[in-house]
Structure formats: C-alpha cells, structure tokens
C-alpha positions in Angstrom: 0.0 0.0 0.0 1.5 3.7 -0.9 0.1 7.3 0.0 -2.5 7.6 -2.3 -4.0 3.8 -1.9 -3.8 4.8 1.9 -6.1 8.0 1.2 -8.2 5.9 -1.5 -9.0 3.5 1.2 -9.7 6.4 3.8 -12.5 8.2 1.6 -13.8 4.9 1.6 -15.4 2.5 4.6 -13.8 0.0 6.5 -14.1 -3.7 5.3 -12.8 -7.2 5.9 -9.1 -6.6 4.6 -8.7 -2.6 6.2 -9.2 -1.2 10.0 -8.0 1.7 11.5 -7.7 3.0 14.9 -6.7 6.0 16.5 -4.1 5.0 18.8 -2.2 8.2 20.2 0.0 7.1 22.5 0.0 3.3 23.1 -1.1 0.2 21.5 -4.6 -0.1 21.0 -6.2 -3.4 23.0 -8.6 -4.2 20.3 -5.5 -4.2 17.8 -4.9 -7.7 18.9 -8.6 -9.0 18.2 -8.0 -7.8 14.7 -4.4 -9.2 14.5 -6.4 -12.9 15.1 -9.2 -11.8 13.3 -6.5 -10.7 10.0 -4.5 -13.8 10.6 -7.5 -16.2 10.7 -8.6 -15.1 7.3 -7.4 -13.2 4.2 -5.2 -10.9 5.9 -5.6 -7.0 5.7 -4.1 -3.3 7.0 -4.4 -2.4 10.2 -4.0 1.3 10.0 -2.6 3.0 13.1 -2.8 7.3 13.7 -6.6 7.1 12.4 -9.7 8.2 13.6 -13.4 6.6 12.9 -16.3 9.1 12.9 -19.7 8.0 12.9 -22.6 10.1 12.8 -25.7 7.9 12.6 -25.4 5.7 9.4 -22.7 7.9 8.2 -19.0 7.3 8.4 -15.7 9.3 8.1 -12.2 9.3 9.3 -9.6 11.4 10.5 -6.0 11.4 10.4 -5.1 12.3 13.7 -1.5 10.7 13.7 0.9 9.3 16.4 3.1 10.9 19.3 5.4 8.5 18.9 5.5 6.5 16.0 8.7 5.0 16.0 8.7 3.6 19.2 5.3 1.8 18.3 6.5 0.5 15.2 9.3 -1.5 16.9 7.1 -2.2 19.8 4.5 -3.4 17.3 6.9 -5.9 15.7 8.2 -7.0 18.5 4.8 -8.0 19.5 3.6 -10.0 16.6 7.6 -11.4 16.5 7.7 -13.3 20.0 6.2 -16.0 20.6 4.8 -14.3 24.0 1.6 -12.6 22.8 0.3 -14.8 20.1 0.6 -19.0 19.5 2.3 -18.2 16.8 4.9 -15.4 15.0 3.1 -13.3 12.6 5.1 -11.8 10.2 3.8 -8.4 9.6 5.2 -5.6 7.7 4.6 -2.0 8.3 5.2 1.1 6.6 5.2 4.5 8.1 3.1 7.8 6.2 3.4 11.6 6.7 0.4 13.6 6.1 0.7 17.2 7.4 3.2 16.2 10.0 1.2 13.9 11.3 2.5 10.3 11.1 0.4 7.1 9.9 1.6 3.3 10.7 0.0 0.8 8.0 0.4 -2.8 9.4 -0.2 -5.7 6.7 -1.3 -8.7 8.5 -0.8 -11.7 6.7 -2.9 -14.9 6.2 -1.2 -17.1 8.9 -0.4 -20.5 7.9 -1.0 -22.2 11.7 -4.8 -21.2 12.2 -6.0 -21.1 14.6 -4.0 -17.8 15.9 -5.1 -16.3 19.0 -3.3 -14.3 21.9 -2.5 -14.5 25.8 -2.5 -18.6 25.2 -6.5 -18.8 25.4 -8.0 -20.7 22.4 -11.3 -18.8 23.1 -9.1 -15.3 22.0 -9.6 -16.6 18.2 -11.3 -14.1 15.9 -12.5 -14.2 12.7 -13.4 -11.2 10.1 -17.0 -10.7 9.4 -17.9 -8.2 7.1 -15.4 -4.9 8.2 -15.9 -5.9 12.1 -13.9 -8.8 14.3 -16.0 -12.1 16.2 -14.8 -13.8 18.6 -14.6 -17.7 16.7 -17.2 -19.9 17.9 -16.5 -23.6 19.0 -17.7 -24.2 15.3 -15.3 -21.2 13.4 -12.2 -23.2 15.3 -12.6 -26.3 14.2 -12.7 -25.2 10.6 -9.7 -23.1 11.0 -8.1 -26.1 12.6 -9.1 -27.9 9.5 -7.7 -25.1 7.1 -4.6 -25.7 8.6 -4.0 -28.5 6.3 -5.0 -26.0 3.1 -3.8 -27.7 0.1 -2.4 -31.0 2.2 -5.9 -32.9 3.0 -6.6 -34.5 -0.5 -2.7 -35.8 -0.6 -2.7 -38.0 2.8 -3.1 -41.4 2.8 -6.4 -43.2 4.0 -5.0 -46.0 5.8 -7.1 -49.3 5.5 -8.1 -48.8 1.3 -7.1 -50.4 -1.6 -6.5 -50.4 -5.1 -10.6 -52.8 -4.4 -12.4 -49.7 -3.2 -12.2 -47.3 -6.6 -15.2 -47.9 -8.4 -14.5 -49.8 -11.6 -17.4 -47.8 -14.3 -15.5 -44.3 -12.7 -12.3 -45.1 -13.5 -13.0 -46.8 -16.9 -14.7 -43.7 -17.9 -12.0 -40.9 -16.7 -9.2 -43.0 -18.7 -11.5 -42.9 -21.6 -12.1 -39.3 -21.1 -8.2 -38.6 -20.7 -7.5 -40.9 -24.1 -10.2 -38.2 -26.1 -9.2 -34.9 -24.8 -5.6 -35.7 -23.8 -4.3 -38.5 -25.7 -0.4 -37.6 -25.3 -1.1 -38.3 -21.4 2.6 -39.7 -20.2 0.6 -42.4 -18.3 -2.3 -43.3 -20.7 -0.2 -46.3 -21.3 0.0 -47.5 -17.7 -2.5 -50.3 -16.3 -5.4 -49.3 -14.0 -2.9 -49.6 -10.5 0.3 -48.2 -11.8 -1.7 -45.2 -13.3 -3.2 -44.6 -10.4 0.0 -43.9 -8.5 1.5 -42.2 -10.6 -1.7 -39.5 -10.7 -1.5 -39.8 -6.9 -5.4 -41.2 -6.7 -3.0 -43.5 -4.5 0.1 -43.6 -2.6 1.6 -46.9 -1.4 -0.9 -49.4 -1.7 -3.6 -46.7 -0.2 -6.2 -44.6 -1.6 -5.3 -40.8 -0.9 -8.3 -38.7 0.1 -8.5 -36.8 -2.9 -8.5 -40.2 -5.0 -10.9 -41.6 -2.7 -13.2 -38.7 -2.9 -13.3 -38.4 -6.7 -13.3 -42.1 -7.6 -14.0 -44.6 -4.8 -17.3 -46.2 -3.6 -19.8 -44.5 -1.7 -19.4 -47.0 1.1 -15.9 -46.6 1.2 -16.1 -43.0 1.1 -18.6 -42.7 4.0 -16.5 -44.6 6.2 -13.7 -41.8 6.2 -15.5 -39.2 5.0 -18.9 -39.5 6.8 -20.7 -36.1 5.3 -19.8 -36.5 1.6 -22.7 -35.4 -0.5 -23.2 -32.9 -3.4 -26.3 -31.4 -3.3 -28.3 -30.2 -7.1 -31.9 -28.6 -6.8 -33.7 -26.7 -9.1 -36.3 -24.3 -7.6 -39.4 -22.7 -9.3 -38.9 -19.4 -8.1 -36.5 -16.6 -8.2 -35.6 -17.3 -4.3 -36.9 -19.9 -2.0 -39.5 -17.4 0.1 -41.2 -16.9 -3.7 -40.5 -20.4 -5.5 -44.1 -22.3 -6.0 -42.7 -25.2 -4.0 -39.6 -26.6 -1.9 -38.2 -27.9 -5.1 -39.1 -29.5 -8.5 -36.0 -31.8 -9.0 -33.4 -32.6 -6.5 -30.7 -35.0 -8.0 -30.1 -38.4 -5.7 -27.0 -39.9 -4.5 -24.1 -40.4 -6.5 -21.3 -42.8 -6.2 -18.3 -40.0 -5.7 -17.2 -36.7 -7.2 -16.4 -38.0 -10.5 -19.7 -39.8 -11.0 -21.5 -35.9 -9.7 -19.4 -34.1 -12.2 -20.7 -36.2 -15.2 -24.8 -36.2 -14.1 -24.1 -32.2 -13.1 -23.0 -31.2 -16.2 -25.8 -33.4 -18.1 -28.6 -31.8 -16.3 -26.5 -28.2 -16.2 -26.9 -28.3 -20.1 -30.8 -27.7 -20.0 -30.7 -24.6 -18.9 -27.8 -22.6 -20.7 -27.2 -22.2 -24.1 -25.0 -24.8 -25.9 -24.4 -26.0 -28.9 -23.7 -29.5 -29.8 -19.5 -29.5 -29.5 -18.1 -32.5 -31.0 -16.5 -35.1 -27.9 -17.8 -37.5 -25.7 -18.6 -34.7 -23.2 -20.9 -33.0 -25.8 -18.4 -29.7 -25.9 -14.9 -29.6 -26.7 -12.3 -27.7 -24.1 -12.1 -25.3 -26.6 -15.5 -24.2 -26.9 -17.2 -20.6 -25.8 -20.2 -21.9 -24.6 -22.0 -20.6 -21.1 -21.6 -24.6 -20.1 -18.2 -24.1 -20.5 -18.3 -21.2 -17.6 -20.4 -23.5 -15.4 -18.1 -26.4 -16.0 -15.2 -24.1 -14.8 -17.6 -22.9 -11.8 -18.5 -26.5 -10.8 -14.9 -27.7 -10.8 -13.6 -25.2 -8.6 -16.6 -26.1 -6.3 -15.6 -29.8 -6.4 -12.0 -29.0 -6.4 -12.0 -25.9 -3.0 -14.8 -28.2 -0.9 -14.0 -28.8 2.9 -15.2 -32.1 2.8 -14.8 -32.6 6.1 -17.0 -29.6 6.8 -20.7 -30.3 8.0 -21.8 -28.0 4.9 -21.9 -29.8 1.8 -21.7 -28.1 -1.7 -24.7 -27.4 -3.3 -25.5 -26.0 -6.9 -28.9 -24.4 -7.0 -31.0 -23.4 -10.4 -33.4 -20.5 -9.9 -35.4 -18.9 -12.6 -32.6 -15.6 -12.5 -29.5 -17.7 -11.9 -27.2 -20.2 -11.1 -25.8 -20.9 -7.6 -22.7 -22.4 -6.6 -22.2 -22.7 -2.9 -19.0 -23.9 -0.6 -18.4 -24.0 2.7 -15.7 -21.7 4.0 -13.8 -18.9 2.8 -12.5 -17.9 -0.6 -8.4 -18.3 -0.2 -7.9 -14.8 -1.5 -9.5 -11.8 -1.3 -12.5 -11.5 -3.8 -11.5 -8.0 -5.0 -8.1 -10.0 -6.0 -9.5 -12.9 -8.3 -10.1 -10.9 -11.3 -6.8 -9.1 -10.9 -3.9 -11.7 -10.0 -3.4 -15.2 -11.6 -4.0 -17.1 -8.3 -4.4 -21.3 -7.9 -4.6 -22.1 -4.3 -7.1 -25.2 -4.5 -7.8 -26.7 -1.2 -8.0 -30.1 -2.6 -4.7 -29.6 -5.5 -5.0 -33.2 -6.4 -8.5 -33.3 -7.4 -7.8 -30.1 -9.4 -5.2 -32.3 -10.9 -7.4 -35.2 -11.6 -9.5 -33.0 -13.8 -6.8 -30.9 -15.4 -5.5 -34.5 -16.9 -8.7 -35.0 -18.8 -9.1 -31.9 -19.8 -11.7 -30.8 -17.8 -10.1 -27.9 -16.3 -8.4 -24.5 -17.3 -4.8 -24.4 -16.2 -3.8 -23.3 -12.7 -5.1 -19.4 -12.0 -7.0 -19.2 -15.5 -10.3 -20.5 -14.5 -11.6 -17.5 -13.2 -11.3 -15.9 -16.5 -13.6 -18.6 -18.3 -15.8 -18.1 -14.8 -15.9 -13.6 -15.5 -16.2 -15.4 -19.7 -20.3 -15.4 -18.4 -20.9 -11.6 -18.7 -19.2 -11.6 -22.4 -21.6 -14.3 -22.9 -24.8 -13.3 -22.0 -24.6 -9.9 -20.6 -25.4 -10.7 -17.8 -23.4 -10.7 -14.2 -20.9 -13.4 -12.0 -21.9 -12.2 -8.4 -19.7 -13.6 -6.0 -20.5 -13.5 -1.8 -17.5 -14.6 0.8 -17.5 -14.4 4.7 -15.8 -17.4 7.0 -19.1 -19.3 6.8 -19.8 -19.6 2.8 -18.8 -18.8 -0.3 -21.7 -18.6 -3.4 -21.1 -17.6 -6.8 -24.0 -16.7 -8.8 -24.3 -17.0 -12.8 -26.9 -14.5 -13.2 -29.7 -16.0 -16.3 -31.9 -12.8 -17.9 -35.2 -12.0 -17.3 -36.4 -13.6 -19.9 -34.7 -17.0 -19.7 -36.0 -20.7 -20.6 -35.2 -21.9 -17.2 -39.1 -21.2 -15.7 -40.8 -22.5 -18.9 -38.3 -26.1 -18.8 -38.8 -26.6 -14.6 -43.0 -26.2 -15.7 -42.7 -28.6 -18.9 -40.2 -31.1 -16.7 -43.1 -31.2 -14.0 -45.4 -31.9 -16.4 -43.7 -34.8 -18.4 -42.9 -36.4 -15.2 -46.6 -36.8 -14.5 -48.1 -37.1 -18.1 -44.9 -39.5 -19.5 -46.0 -43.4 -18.3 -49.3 -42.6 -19.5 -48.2 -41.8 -23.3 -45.0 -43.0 -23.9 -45.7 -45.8 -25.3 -48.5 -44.9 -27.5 -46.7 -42.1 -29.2 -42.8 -43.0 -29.5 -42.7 -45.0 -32.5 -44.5 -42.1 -34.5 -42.2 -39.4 -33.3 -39.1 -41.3 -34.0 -39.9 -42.2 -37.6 -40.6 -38.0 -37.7 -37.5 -36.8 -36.1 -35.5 -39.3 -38.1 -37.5 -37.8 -41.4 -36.1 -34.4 -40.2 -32.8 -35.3 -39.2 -33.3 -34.3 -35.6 -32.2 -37.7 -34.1 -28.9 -39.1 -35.5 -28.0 -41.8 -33.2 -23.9 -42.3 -32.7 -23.8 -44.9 -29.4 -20.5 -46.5 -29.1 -20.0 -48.4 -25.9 -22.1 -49.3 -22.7 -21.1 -51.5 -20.5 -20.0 -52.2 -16.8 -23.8 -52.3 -14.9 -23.6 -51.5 -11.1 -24.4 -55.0 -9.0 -26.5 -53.4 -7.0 -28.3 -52.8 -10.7 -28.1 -55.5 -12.4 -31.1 -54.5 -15.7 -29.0 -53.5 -18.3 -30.7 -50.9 -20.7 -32.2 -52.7 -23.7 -32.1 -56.7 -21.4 -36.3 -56.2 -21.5 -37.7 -57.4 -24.7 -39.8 -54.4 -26.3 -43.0 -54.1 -27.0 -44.4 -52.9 -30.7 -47.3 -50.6 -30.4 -49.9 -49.0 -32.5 -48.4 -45.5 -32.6 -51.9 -43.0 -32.9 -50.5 -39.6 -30.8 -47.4 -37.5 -31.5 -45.2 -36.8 -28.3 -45.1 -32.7 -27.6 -41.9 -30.9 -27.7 -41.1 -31.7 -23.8 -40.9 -34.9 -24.4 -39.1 -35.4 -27.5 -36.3 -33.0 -26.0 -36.3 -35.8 -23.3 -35.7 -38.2 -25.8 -32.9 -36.0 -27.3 -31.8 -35.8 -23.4 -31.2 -39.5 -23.4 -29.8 -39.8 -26.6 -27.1 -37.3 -25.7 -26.1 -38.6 -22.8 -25.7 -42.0 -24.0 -23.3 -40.2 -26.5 -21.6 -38.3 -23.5 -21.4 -41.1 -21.0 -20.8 -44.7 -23.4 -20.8 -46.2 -19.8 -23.9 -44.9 -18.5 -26.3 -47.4 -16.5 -30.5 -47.4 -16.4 -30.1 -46.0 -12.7 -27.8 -43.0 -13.7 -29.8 -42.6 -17.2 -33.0 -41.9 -14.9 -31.1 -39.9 -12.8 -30.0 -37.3 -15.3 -33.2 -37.1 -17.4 -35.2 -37.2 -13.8 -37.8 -40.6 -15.1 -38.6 -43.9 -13.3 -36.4 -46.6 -14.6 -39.5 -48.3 -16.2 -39.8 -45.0 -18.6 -35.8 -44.6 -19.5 -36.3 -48.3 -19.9 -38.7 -48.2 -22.7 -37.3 -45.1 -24.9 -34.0 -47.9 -25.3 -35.9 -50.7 -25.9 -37.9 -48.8 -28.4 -35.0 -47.7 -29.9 -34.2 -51.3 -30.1 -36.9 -52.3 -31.5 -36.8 -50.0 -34.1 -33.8 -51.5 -35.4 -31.8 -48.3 -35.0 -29.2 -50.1 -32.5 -28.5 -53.2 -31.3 -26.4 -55.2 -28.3 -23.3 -56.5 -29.0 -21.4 -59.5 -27.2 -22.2 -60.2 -22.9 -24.8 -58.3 -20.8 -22.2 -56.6 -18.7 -19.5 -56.1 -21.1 -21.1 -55.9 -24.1 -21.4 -53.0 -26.9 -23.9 -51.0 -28.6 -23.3 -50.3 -32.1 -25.9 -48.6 -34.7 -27.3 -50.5 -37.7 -29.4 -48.4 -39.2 -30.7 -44.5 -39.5 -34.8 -44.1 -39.2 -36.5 -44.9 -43.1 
C-alpha cells in the first residue's frame, strides 16, 4: 500500500481486509482482536494514527497521527515477533506515512499458515473477520480453521485401511477414456489401472489418498472416512426460496463420488444454458465458448475448493434468475483479487489435478477468466459473496430465460410420461429421423452396477400401435437421453433416470424402443457388451 491507496481506502469505509484506529499514544487493546481476526482469514491493514467518525449511518475518518511512531512501530513488531503474545509469530510488515506532519503506521497482516492464531495462550481469543468488524470464533469457526490448517495438504494424505478394491471400476473406466479423447499424449495413458493410479497420486503406497478416494471410490468406502460427503443439485421454481411455488421441483439423488456428480451435473446443467452440440464425448470440446463451458469451470472449482470434512456440503442451486454455486468456507484470497492476480490455491490440488488430466479444467489461475467469460456471454453478471461461513457464486440467467418455462414442462412430463410414452414413440421417432433431428452415434455401454443389475435394452420391447405424436417436452427428453448415451458410453438405467429425472420403467422403454426400431443393437455379454448402430430411421 502507498500514500495515495492509503487515502483511496480512507474516503472509503472500513471492510474485511482494512481497519483503522486511533491510537495516540500506546497500543490499542482491540489491535490484537483484529491481529487474530486478519491472521485467521485473508489478511488486511491495520492502520494506526486514524480516527473513525460515525454520525448515525454515516461514516468518516480522521487522520489524527501518532506521538510516537517510531517507538510503536518497533514495539509493534516486537509483539507479533515473539512467541509471547500470540501461538504463533506473525510476520507483519509496516510502513510508516506523513500527512501534514502527522504520522500514519499501516500494518499488513498476513494470512497465517498455523490457524487457529489467537493471543494471551487462550483458544477462546480466536477471531475471525466478518464483514469490516472482528468475532470472537465460535467452537464451530475453530474447528474449521483447525481444519484449514491442512490447506492444500488434506486430499494428498493417505487413508490407511483402502485399496486399489475400493475405486469404483465404471469411474475409472470412464475418466481414462475421457483422458484418451481430450488428452491422448497423457505420459501415463499407457499404464494399467494400478500403476496409473500412482502415478496421478489417486493412491500412494498401496492406499487410496483422500482426494483419490473422494473423486473415484465407492460411496461405502467414502462414507467410512468421510462420513458427510454429498453434493447437493436442486432446481427451484422461483427466483428465491421465500417466492419459488414449492420446496423444489428436481433434486438430484445420490451419487457414487465426485467423479460420478461431475458427469450427471453437467448433463442436467446443459438444459438450462445455451449450448451448442460441441463434438467429444462430453458433448463440448475444451475449446468451446459456450456458457456450459463457464459453469463447468464454476462446478470444478466447487468440487475441487470443498472442505469435505466440513458439515456444509456443496450445493449447486438453479433459480429462474440464476445459477448458484455454494461452498463451505472462505475464498483463499480476497474477492477483489480474483479478477486481478493469476492465483491457484485449490484446497483439494490433487482433485484439481485429476480434472486438469482430462481436460476438464483450465490451467492453474486461469479459470476465473472462463468463470468472468459469463458476462461476455450473455450480458449478464458473476456475483460472488464470501464471509468465514460460505462462499456462493451466482451465474446470473436474464429475465427472460428458458429456465421457468423447462422446470414447468419437466413437471409436467414427469406426470403425463408413463401414460403416453408408449402410444406415441414410434410415431415421433420415424418423424425426427425424417427431419434429421435424431442421428443416433452410441458406441459403448457396459459395466452395470451390482446393486443394478437391468442392463438398458435386457427387457424385450414391445411394438405398439403408434396414434399420438409426443409434444416438444418430451421429445427433448428423448434427445436428453440420446445425448447422454453419446456423453457417458458407460452410463447405467439407474444414472440414465437420474440425469433425465424418469422412473427406470420410462428410461427403460425409450432404449428398448430404440431397439426395437432396429436403429441399434447389443453387442457381445450383458455386462461387457457393446452398442453399435445399424441403421438411421426410413
């Protein structure tokens, strides 16, 4: 900070990075709150010789300077220095201003490394920085900054007791494909599934490191070490929950682990935004400009900066006027900073890793840029909130957006769909072939949960006599399915219904119809066996 950002900040208010205080003679008592409170979060001035004035909601300062401000300086640093006052050293810096003849100390706090820091050897004299004021850390607050004290370490530990046996097979069949079509020069593509693996640091001697556990092990597995892992998607009617017609309209279940969420998030993601078929299995290329694109960078840095250990769980939720993604915790750097500074501080670096090998990911401290990308887009804003509780960043949609009309025409397939499926499909499909709406390119499917056994297309299907024609909702739901077959050649019945939000029974039949239609057919074993396409619609 110089002179004239000193004076900049001065005309300005107080916030969670700047404090003054007046501070004539002697050390201010309250300096020390703010010294934990600085410490324990993004760091910030504290600016010594400086008056507040408040009159009612009004606020000003007033540089009233110190007697001595040499003396304080050095007794200052020796403060922070020795390990007397605090738990820990903190290594400020301070710089000394002249305005008038009156003289201003500016003391940068830093973001310590050892959180919690408090002072006199109490725990209880922790404080955090809410907003531009200090709080004393509740028995909650501590326990997360004792947690942030592994930053960037948590993911890379060893959970003692895996194996190479608890990675979900389908997860890890499906990333290495992903890696061998967006990064095919990959030094360890040629590797088999164990030594791959350790060399990507999913494991580490034998043992599943949290990070690898998190993004590709079981979810029984995962509970065990990890007991509040869960991803949370809801779309609400409404453009906040006070005003939204009810709770929710689609909430997404359980998934197997982060790798498995990423995949049915950015399937359902797609019906909202604009985005144009990109070729690639994902549906986009890593290339492309699309406003999935931003949310893909949005919803990795969600997955990739979650406390997972925290008892808030990330949670994306779809309004009519935007798109939320929420965090537990605290940004890692100053929001005012992320547009400015080419910053990667991930608290989970391996998992940002994971993606960054299949391409799924900008490269470290670029993927705010494809995140600010949105308001090229669309026009429309990135909002993004911080305090020590929560961190939300908001895709704002315009006010005239799809996003109402598709939650009301969703509601209404899932209640109308059983009842007319079956009458109408045939017709429609020999129509959208006719118009070159549906071209069918379905590679590979195999690898069927145990605990769901039905392989898409094992019932025989039925013929029907075909009198109705579906409406538009539903034949984008057939589109739905269509793509992500395309997107996911592994995909299940259970994770098809998921996505497109229908009962197994209905996903069931638009396959089998397909099937019967002679349009594709199954190739070699029920579990490991392939689709391949025989015919186009005549």
């Amino acid at each position: 900070m110089d002179r004239a950002q000193l004076l900049t900040r001065l005309s300005t208010i107080e916030w969670d990075d700047f404090e003054v205080k007046e501070a004539a003679l002697d050390i201010p008592k309250s300096m020390w709150e703010t010294v934990s409170a600085f410490s324990n979060t993004n760091g910030g001035w504290i600016v010594l010789g400086v008056k507040e004035i408040k009159q009612g909601k009004n606020q000003s300062f007033e540089i009233t300077g110190l007697t001595f401000p040499e003396k304080m300086e050095q007794d200052v640093i020796t403060v922070l220095r020795s390990a007397t006052k605090f738990n820990t050293p903190i290594l400020a810096s301070i710089k000394q201003f002249d305005f008038d003849g009156k003289a201003v100390l500016a003391v940068y706090i830093p973001a310590s490394h050892n959180k919690p820091v408090y002072f006199n050897n109490n725990l209880h004299n922790t404080f955090i920085r809410v907003g531009s004021g200090d709080q004393r850390a509740t028995d909650m607050d501590i326990d997360t900054l004792m947690r942030e004290h592994s930053f960037g370490l948590k993911s890379e530990m060893i959970v003692h007791g895996t194996s190479f046996n608890d990675i979900y097979p389908p997860s890890l069949q499906t990333y290495r494909r992903r890696i061998l079509n967006f990064n095919p020069d990959f030094r360890y593509n040629d590797l088999d599934d164990n030594e791959f693996c350790h060399k990507t640091r999913i494991m580490t001697d034998g043992c599943l490191t949290f990070g690898g556990l998190l993004m590709f092990g079981k979810l029984e597995v995962i509970h065990k070490y990890v007991p509040n892992f869960w991803i949370d998607y809801i779309e609400i009617p409404g453009n906040d929950l006070d005003g939204a017609e009810c709770r929710y309209s689609f909430r997404m279940p359980e998934q197997e682990n982060i790798w498995e969420y990423f995949k049915v998030l950015m399937q359902r993601l797609r019906l909202f935004v604009d985005n144009p078929f990109m070729p690639g299995p994902d549906g986009y290329s890593p290339e492309d400009n699309t406003q999935l694109y931003c949310l893909r960078e949005a919803l990795v840095n969600m997955l990739a900066h979650a406390d997972y250990f925290s008892a808030m769980h990330s949670t994306i939720r779809v309004f009519f006027n935007r798109i939320e993604f929420q965090n537990g915790g605290k940004f890692g750097i100053n929001i005012a900073d992320l547009a400015k500074r080419i910053v990667s501080m991930p608290r989970n670096p391996n998992i940002i890793s994971f993606f960054r090998y299949a391409r799924q990911s900008e490269n470290a401290g670029y993927g705010i840029d494809k995140i600010y990308r949105w308001k090229r887009i669309t026009d429309q804003d990135v909002q993004f909130y911080s305090d020590f509780s929560y961190t939300t960043v908001a895709f704002m949609l315009p006010e005239k957006n799809a996003v109402a009309e598709k939650m009301s025409r969703n509601q209404t397939l899932d209640q109308t769909w059983n009842q007319t499926l079956d009458q109408t499909l045939d017709q429609t499909l020999d129509q959208s072939a006719e118009s070159g709406q549906i071209l069918v390119i379905i590679q590979r499917l195999n690898y069927c949960e145990s605990s769901d056994t039905t392989q898409i297309g094992d019932e025989n299907p039925r013929n029907q006599t075909l009198d109705q024609t579906l409406d538009q909702t539903q034949l984008e739901t057939i589109n739905l399915v269509i793509e992500t077959i395309k997107a996911n050649p592994n995909i299940t019945k259970r994770q098809l219904a998921q996505i497109i939000g229908k009962p197994n029974t209905s996903t069931l039949r638009i396959v089998s119809l397909l099937i019967s239609k002679g349009i594709i057919r199954r190739v070699g074993t029920t579990r490991k066996g392939m689709w391949v396409v025989i015919k186009n619609f005549e």
